[in-house]
Backbone as a printed PyTorch tensor [residue, N CA C, xyz], in Angstrom:
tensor([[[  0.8540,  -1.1620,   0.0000],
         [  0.0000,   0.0000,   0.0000],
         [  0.8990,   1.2240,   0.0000]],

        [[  0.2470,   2.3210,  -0.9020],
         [  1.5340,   3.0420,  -0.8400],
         [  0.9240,   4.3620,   0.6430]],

        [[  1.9230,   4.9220,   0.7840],
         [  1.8630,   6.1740,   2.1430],
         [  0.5450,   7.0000,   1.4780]],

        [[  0.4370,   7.2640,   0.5960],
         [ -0.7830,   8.1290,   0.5740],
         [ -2.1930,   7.4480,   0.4640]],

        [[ -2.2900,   6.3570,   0.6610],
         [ -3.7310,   5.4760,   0.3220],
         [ -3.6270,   5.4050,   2.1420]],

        [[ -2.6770,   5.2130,   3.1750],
         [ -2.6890,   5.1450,   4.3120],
         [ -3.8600,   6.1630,   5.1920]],

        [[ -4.5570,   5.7950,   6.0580],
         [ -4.8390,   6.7440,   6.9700],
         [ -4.0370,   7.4440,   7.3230]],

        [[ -4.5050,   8.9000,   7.8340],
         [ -3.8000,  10.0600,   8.0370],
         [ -2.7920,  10.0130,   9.2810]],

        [[ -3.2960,   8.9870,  10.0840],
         [ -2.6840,   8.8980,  11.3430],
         [ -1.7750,   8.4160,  11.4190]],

        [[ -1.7950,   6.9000,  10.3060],
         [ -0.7630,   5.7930,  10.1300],
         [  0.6410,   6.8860,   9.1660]],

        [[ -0.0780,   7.5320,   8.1420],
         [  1.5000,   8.5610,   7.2230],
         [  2.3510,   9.1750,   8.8040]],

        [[  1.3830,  10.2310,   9.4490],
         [  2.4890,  11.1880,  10.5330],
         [  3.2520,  10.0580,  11.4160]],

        [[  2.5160,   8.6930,  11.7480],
         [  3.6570,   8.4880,  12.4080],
         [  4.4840,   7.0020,  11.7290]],

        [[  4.8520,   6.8280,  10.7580],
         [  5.2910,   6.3120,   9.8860],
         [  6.9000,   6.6520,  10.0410]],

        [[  7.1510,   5.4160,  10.4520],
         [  9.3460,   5.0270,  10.2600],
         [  9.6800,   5.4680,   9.3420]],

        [[ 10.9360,   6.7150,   9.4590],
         [ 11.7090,   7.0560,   8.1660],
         [ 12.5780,   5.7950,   7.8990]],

        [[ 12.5040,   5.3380,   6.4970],
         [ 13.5910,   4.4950,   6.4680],
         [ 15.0840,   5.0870,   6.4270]],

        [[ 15.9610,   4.5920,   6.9200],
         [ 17.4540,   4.8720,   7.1150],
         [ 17.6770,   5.9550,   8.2860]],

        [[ 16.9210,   6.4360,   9.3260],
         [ 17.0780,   6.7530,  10.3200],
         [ 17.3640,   6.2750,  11.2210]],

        [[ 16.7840,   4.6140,  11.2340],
         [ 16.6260,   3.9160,  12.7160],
         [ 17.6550,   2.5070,  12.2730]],

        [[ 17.4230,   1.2750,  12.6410],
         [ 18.3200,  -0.0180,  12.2320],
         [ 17.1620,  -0.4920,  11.5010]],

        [[ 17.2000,  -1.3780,  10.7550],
         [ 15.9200,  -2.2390,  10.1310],
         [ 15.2730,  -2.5670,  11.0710]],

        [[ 16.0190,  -3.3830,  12.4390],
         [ 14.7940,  -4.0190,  13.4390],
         [ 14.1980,  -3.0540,  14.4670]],

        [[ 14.5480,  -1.7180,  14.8890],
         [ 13.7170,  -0.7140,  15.2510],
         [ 12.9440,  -0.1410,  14.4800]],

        [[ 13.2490,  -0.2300,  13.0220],
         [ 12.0920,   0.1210,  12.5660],
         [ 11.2670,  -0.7920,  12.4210]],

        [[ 11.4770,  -1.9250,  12.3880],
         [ 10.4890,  -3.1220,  12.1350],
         [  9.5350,  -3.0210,  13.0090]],

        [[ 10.0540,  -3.2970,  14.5220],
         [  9.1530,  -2.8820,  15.7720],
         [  8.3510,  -1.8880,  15.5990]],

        [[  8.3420,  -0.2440,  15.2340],
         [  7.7970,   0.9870,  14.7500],
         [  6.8880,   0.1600,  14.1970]],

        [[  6.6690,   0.0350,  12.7060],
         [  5.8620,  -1.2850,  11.6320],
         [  4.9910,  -1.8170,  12.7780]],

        [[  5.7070,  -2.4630,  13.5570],
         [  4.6320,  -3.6870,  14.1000],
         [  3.6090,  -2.9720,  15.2690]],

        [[  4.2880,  -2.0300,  16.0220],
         [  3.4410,  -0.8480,  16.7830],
         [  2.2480,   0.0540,  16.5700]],

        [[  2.5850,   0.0840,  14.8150],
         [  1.8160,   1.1080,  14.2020],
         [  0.2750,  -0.2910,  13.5450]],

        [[  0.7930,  -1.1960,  13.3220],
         [ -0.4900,  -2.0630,  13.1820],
         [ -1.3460,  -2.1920,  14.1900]],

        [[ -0.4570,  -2.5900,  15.3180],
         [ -1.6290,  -2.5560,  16.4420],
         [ -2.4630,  -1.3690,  17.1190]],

        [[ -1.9830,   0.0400,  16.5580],
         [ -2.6130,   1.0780,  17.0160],
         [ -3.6390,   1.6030,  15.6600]],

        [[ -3.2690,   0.8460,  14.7720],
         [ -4.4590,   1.3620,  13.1950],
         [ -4.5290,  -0.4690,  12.6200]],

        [[ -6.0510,  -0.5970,  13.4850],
         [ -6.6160,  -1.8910,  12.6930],
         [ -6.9630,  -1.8230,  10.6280]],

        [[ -7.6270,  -0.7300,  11.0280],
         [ -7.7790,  -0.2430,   9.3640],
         [ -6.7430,  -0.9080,   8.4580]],

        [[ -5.0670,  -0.6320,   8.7760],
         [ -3.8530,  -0.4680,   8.1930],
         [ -3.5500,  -1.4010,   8.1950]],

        [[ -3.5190,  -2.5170,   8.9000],
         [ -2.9140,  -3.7840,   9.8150],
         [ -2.0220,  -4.4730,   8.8070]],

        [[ -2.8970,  -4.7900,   7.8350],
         [ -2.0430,  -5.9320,   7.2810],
         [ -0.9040,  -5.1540,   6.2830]],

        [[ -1.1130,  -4.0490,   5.8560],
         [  0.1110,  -3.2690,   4.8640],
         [  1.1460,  -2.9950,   5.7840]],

        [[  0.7610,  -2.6140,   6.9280],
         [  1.7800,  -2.0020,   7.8600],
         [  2.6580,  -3.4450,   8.2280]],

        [[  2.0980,  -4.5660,   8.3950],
         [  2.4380,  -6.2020,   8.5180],
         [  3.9570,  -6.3040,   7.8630]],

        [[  2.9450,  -6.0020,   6.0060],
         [  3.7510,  -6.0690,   5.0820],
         [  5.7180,  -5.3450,   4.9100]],

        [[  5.0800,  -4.0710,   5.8010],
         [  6.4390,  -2.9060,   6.3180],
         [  7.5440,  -3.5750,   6.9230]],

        [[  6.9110,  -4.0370,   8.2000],
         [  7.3470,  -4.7190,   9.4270],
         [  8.2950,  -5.9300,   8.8040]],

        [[  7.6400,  -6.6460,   8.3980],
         [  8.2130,  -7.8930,   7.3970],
         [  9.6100,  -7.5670,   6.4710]],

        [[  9.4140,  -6.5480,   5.6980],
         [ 10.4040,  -5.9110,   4.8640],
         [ 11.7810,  -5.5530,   5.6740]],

        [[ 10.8920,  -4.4660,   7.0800],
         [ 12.2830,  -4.3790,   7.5150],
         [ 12.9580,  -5.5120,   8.2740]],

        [[ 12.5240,  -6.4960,   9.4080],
         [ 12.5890,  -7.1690,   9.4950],
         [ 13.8560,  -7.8790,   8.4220]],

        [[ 13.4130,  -8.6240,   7.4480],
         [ 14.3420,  -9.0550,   6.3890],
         [ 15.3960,  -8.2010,   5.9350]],

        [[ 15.3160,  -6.9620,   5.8780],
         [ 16.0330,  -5.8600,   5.4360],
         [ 17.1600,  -5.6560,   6.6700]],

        [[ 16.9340,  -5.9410,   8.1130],
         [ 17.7640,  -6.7790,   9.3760],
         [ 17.9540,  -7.9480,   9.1320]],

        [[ 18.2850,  -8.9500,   7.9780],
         [ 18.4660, -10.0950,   8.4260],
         [ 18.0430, -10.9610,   8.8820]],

        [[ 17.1190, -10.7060,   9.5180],
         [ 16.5320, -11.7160,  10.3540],
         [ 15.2010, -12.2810,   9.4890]],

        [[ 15.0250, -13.2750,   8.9820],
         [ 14.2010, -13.9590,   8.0570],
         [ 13.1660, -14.1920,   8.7810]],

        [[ 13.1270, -15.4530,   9.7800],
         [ 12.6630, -16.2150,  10.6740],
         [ 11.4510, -15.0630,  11.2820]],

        [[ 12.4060, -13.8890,  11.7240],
         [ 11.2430, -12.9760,  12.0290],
         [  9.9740, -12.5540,  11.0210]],

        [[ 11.0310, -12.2200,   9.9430],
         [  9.5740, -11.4370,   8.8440],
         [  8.6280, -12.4490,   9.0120]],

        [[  9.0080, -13.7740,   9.0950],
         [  7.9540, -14.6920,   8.3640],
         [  6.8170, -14.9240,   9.6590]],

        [[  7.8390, -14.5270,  10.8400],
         [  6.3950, -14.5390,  11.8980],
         [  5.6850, -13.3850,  11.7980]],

        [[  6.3190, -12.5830,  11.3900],
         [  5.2530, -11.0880,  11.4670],
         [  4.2690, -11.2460,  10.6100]],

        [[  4.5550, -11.9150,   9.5380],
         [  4.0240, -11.7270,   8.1450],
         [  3.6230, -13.0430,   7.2790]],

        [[  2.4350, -13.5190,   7.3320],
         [  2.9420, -15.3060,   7.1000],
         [  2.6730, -15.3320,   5.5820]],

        [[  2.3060, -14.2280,   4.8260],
         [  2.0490, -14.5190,   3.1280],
         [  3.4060, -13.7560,   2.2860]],

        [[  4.3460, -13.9330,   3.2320],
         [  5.5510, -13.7580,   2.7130],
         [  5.8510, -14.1030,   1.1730]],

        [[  6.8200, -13.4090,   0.1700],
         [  7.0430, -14.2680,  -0.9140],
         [  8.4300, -14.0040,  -0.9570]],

        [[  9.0370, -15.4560,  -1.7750],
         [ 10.7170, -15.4000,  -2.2360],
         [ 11.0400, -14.5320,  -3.5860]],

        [[ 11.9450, -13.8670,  -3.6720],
         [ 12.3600, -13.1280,  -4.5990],
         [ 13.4390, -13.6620,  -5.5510]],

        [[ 13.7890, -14.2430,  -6.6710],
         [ 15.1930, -15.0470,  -7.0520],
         [ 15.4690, -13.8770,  -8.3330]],

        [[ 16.4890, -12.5020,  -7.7990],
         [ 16.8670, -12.0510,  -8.3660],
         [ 18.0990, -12.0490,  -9.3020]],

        [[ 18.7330, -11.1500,  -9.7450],
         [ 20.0170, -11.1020, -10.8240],
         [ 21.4090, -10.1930,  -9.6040]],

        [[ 22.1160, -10.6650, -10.3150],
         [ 23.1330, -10.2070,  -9.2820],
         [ 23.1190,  -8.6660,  -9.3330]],

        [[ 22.7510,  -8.1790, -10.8630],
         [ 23.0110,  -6.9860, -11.3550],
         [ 21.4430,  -6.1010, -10.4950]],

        [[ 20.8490,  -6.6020, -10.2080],
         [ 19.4910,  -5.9790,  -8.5560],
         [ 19.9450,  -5.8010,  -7.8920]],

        [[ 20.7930,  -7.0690,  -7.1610],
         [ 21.5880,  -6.7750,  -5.9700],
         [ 22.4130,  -5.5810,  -6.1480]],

        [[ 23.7140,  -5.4560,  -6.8590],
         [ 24.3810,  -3.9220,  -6.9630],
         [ 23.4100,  -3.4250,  -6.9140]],

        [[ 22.5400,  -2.9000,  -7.7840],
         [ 21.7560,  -1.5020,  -8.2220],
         [ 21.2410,  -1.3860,  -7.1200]],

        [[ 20.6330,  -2.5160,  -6.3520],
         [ 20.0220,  -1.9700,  -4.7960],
         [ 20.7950,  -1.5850,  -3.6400]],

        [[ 22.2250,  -2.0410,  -3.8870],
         [ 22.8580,  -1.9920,  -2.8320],
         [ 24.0430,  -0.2390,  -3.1180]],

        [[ 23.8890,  -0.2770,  -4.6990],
         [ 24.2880,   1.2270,  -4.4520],
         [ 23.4970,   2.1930,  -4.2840]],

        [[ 22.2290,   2.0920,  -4.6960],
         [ 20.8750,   3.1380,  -4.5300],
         [ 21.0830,   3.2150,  -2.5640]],

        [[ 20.8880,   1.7520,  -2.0550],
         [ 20.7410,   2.2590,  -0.5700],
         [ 22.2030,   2.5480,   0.3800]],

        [[ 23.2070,   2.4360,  -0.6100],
         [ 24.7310,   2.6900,  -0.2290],
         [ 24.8500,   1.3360,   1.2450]],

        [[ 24.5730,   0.2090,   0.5670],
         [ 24.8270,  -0.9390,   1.8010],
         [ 26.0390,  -1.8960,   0.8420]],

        [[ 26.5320,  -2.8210,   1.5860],
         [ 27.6620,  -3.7870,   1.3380],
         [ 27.0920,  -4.6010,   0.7390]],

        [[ 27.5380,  -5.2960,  -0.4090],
         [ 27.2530,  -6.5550,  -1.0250],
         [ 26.9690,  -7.6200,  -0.2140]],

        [[ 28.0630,  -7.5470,   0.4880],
         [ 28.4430,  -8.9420,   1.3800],
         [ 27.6260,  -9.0790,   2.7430]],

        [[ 26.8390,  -7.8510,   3.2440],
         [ 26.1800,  -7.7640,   3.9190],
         [ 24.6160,  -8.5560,   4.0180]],

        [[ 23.8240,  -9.5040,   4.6090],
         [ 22.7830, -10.3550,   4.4200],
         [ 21.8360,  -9.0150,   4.5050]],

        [[ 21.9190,  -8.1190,   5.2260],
         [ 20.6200,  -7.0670,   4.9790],
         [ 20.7010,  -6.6230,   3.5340]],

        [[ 21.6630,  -6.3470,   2.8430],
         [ 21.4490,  -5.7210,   1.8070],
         [ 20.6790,  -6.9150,   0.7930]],

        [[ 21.1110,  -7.9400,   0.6950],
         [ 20.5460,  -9.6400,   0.0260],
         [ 18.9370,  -9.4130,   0.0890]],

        [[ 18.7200,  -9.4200,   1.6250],
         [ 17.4570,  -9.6260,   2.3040],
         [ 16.1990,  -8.1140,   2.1730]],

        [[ 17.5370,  -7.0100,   1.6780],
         [ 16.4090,  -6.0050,   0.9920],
         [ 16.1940,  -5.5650,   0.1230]],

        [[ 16.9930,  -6.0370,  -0.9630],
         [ 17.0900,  -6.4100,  -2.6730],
         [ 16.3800,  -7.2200,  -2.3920]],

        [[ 15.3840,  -8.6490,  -1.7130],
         [ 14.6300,  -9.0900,  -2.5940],
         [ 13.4100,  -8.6280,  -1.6760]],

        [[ 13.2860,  -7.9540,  -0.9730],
         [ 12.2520,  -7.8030,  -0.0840],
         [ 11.4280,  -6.6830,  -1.3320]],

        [[ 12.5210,  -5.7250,  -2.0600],
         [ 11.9590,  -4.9460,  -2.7710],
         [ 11.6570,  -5.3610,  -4.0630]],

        [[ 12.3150,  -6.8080,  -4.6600],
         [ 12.1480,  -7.2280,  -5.5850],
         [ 10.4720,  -7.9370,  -5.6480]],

        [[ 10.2850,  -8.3730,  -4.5170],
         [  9.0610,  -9.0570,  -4.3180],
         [  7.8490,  -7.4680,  -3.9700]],

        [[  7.8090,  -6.5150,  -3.4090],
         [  6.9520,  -5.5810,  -3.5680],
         [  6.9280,  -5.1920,  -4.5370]],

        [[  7.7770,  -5.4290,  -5.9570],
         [  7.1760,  -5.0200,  -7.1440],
         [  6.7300,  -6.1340,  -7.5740]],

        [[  6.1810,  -7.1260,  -6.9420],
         [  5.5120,  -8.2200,  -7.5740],
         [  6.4280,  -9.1350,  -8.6980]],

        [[  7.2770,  -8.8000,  -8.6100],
         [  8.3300, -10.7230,  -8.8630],
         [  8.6330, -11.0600,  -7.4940]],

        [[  8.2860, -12.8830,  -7.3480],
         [  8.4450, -13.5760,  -6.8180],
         [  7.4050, -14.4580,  -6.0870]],

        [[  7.9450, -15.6110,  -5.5660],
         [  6.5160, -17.0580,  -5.3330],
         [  6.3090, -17.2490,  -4.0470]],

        [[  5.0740, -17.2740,  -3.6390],
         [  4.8040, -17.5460,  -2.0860],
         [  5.7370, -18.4580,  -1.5400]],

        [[  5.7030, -18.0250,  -0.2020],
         [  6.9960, -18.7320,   0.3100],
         [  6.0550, -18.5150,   1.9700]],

        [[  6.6510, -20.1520,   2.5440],
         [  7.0960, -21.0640,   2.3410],
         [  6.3510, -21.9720,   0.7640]],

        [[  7.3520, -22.5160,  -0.2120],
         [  6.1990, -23.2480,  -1.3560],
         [  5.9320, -24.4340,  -0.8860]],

        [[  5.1750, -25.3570,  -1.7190],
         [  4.4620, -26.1490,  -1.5840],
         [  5.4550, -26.9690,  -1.3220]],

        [[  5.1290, -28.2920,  -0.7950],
         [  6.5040, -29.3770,  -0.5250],
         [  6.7270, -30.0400,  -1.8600]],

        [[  5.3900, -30.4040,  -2.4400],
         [  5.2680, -31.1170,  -3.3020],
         [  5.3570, -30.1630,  -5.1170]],

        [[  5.1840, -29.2540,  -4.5940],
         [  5.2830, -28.1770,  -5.6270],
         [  6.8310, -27.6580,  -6.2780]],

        [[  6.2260, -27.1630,  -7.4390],
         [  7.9950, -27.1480,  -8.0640],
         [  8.4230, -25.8650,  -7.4090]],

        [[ 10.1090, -26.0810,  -7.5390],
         [ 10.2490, -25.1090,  -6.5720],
         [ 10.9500, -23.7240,  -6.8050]],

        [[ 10.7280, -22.7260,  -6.3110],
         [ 10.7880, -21.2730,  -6.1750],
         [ 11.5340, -20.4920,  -7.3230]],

        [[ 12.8340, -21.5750,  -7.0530],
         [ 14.2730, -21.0110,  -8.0310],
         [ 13.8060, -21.4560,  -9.9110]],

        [[ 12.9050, -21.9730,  -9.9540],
         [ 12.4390, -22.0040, -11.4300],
         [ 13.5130, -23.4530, -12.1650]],

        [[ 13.8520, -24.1260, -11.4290],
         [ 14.5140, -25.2700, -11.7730],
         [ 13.5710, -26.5960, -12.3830]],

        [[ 12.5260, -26.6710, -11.6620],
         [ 11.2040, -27.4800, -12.2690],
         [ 11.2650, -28.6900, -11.7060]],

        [[ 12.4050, -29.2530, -10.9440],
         [ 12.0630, -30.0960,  -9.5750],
         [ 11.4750, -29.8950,  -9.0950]],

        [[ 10.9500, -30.6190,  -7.7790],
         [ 10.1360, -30.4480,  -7.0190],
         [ 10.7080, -29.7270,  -5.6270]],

        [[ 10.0330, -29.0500,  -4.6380],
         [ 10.7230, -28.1220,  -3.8260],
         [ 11.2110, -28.8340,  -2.6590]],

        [[ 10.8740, -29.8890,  -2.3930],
         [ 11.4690, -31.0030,  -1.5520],
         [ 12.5790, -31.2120,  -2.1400]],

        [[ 12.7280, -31.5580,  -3.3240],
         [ 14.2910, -32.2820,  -4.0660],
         [ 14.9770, -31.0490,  -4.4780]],

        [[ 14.7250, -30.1760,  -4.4930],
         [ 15.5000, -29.0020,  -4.8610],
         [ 16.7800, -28.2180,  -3.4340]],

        [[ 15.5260, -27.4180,  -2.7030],
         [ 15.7590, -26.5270,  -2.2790],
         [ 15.5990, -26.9740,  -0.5460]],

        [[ 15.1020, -27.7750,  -0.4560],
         [ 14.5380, -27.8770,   1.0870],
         [ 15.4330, -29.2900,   1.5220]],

        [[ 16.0940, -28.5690,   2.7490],
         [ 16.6890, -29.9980,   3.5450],
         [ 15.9200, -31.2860,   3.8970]],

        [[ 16.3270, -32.4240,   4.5090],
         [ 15.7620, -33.5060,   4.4450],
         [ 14.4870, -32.8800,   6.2890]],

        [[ 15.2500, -32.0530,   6.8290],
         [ 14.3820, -31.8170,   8.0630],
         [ 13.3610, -30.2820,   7.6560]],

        [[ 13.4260, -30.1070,   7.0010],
         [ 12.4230, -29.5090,   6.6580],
         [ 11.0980, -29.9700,   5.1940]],

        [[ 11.4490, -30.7730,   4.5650],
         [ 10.4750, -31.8430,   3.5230],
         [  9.6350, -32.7150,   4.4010]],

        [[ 10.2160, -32.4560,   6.0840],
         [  9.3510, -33.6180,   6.1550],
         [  9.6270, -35.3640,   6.7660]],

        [[ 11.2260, -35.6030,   5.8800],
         [ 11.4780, -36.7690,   6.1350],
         [ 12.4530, -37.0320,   6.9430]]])
């Protein structure tokens, strides 16, 4: 959702990005849902971003459970990582190149299906691909 479709209440008190760390702002995100039901689930969506945009995966996906995977080009990664002046080598910068790759709508619900082909566009199945033997299941 973009800031101007937001209630008026949710824009004024809205996280600048690059003021705070990703996971204080994430918290901000997750504060601001519970004080504007209206907003809840876009603001979710925020929370989630930064969240991942900190690294921390495990979190977005509790904040946020219709998460999706992003399988970008290396040449995203630079362009995102010089637009937001972050390190290559850094997992936040990874984790917010695709966080932004997936808000423009590339990329596949995640977690995928077990049985479903999987994410990276290989056409295995996502059990035999991508997913360890303790997470398939077996």
């Amino acid at each position: 959702m973009s800031a101007e479709r937001r209630s008026a209440s949710t824009r004024s008190a809205a996280p600048a990005r690059g003021r705070t760390s990703p996971a204080a702002e994430a918290k901000q995100w997750e504060a601001l849902a519970e004080q504007n039901p209206q907003d809840r689930e876009e603001l979710l969506v925020e929370a989630a971003g930064a969240w991942a945009r900190a690294g921390d995966v495990e979190q977005a996906l509790a904040t946020y459970d219709r998460l999706r995977v992003a399988a970008g080009r290396v040449e995203d990664l630079v362009e995102y990582a010089r637009a937001e002046g972050q390190n290559l080598a850094q997992p936040s910068a990874r984790a917010g190149c695709a966080a932004e790759l997936a808000a423009r709508g590339s990329g596949e619900r995640w977690p995928s299906a077990r049985n479903g082909p999987c994410w990276c566009g290989s056409s295995r199945k996502d059990k035999k691909c991508h997913r360890g033997p303790s997470e398939s299941g077996a």
